[in-house]
N, C-alpha and C positions, 0 to 999 in steps of 0.2 A: 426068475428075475427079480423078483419081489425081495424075495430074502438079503438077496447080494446086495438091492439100492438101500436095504434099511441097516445091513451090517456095514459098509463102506465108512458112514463116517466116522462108525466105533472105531473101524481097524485102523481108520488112519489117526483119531485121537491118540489111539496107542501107541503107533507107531512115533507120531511127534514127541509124546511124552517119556517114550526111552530115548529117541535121541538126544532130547534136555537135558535127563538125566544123566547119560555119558556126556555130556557137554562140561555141567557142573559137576561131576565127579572128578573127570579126568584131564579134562583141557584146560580152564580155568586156574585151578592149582600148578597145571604143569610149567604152565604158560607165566602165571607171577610167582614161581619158588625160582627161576630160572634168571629173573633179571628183566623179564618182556612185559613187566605190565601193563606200559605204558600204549608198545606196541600191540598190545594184544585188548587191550580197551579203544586203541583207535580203529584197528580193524575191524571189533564187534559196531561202533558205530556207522562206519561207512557199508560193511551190511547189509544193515538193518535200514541204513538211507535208503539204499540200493531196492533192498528190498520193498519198502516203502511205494517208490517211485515206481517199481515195477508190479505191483500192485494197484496202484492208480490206475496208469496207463492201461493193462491189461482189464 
């Protein structure tokens, strides 16, 4: 049980840092080559509000 508590937050470090990674590879370019920057900067915001708030509270 030792081992799993002390690799847990390596694996999830990783895990967040590819999904980043595909985020700004693949979504951010798709999203403003297309015409949606606009919307696609207000959805990252409201998120991230989201996220925020749901972080507090919790």
């Amino acid at each position: 049980m030792g081992l799993a508590t002390g690799l847990f937050p390596v694996a999830a470090g990783f895990a967040a840092g590819a999904i980043t990674a595909a985020v700004f590879r693949e979504m951010i370019p798709s999203s403003h080559g297309h015409g949606y920057a606009d919307a696609a900067t207000a959805a990252f915001l409201v998120g991230f509000a989201v996220l925020v708030v749901v972080d507090t509270v919790l």
